[in-house]
C-alpha positions as CSV (number, residue, x, y, z in Angstrom):
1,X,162.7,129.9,80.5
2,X,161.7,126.4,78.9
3,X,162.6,126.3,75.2
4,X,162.1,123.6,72.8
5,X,165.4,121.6,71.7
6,X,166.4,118.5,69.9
7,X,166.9,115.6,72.2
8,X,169.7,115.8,74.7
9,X,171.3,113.7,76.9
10,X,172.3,116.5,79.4
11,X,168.2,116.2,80.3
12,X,168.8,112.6,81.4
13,X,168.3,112.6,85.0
14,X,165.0,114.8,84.5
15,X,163.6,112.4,81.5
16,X,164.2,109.4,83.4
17,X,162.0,110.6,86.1
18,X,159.2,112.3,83.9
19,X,159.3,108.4,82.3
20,X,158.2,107.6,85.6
21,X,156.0,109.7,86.1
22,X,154.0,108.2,83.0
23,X,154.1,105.2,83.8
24,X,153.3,105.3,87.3
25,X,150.1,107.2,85.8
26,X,149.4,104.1,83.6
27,X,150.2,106.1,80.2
28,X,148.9,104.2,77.0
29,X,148.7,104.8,73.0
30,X,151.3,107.8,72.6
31,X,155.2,108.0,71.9
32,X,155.7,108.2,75.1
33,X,154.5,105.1,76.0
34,X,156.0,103.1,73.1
35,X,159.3,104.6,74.1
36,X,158.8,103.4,77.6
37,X,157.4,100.0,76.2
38,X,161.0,99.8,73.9
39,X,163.6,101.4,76.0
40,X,163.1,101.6,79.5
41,X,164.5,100.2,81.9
42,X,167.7,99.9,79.7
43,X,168.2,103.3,79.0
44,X,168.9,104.2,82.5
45,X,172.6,103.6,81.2
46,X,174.1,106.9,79.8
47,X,175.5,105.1,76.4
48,X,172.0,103.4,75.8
49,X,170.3,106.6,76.9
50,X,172.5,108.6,74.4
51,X,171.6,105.7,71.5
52,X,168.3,106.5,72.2
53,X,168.5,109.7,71.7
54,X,170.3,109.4,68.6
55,X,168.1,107.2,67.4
56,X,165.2,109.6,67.8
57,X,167.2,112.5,65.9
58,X,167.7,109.8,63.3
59,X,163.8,109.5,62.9
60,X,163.6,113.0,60.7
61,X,165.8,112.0,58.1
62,X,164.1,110.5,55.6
63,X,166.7,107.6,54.9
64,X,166.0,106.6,58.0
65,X,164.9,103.3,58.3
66,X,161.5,103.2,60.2
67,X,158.8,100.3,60.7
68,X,156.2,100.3,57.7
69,X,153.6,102.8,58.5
70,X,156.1,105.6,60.4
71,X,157.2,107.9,58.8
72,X,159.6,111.1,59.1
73,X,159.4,112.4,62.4
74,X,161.2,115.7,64.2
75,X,161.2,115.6,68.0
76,X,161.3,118.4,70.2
77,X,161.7,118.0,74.1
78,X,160.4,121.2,76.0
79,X,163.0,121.9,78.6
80,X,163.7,124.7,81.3
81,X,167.4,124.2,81.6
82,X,168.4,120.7,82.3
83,X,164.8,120.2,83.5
84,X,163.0,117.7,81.0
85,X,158.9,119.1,80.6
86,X,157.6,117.4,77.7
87,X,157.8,116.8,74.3
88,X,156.0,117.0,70.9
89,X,156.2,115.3,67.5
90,X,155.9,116.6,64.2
91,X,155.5,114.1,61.4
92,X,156.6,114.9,58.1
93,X,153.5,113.7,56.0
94,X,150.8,111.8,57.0
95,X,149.5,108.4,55.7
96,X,146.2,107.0,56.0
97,X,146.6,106.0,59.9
98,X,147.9,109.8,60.8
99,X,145.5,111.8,58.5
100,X,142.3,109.9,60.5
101,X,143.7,109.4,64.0
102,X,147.2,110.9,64.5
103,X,147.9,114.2,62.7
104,X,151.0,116.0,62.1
105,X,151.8,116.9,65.9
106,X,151.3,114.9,68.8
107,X,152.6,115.9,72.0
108,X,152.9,115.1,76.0
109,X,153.7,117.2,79.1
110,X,155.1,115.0,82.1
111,X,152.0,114.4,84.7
112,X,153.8,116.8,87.3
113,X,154.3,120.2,85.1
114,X,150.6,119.9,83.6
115,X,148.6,122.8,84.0
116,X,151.4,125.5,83.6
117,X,151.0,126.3,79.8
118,X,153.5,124.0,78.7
119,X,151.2,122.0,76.4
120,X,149.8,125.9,75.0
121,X,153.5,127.3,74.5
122,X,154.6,124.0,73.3
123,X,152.2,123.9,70.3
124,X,152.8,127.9,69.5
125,X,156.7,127.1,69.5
126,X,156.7,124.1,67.4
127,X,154.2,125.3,64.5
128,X,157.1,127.3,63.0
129,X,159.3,123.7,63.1
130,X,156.1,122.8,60.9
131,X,156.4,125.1,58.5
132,X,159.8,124.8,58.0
133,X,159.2,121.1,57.1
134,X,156.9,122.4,54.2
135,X,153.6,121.9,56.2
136,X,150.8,124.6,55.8
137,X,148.4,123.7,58.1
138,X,148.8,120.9,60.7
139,X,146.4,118.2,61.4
140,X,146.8,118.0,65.4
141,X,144.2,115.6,67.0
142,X,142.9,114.9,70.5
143,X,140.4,112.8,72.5
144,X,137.0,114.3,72.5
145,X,136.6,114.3,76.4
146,X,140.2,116.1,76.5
147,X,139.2,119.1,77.3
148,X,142.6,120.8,78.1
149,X,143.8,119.6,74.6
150,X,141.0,120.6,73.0
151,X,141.7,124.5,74.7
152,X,145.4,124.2,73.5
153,X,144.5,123.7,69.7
154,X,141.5,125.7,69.8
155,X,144.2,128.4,71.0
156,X,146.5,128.4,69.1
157,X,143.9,128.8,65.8
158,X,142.4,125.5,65.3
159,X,139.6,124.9,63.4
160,X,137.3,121.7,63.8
161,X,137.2,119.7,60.5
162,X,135.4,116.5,62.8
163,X,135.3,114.0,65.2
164,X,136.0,110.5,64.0
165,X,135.4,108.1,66.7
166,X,137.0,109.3,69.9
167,X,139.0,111.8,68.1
168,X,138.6,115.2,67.0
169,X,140.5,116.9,63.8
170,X,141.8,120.1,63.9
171,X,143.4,121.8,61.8
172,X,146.0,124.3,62.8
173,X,148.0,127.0,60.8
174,X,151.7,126.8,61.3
175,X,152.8,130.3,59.7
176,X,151.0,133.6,61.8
């Protein structure tokens, strides 16, 4: 039964091949990407793979250093076992950039296990991690013309506030 979990190395094989499943698919503008973009193809090598997984436990404590404009960030990986599913984000505060385009959560499913729930169960699991980080209610975006992200926050309680530009706002309680 997939469950969410803090970055793991013993996912490794799996993550290397959903990465290449993204980019095969041509993925653009998410953490995914910009992992791929940083890391890959070094990270095929199990001590650079487990450095970069380190370093993205490292990226929810505050003292952490981080480029200007990041800011805290806890990432869960949705596995089944040692298979690697997806993953979402959930940012600690949100600065001008995140409270217009990004929101508190963003999150990914790997191109082959889409349209299983993941994305749905993902969210649901992951809005507790959000309280526990002190956030009430979670800004989580999406595309307009993404209509299966629009049915996953629209499930799991969220409320339009508006579209801005190619993105709509919702926001999303994190305690039931």
């Amino acid at each position: 039964m997939p469950e969410l979990v803090l970055p793991t190395t013993t996912v490794r094989e799996s993550f290397l091949e959903a990465m290449d499943e993204f980019v095969a698919e041509g993925a653009q503008n998410s953490q995914t990407s910009a992992w791929i973009d940083r890391n890959a193809p070094g990270w095929k090598a199990p001590d650079a793979f487990a450095a970069f997984v380190d370093a993205v436990r490292a990226d929810a404590l505050p003292g952490t250093p981080r480029p200007e404009g990041h800011v805290p960030c806890t990432t869960l990986w949705w596995v089944d076992g040692e298979d690697y599913l997806g993953r979402i984000a959930i940012r600690h505060e949100l600065n001008d950039f995140l409270l217009d385009v990004g929101g508190h959560i963003g999150y990914d499913v790997r191109p082959t296990r889409r349209r299983e729930g993941h994305a749905s169960a993902m969210l649901r699991h992951a809005l507790p991690w959000a309280l526990g980080l002190g956030i009430d209610r979670a800004l989580v975006t999406c595309d307009d013309d993404n209509v299966g992200s629009i049915r996953v926050i629209e499930a799991a309680g969220g409320v339009l506030e508006d579209v801005r530009g190619a993105k709509r706002r919702y926001w999303v309680p994190t305690a039931s």
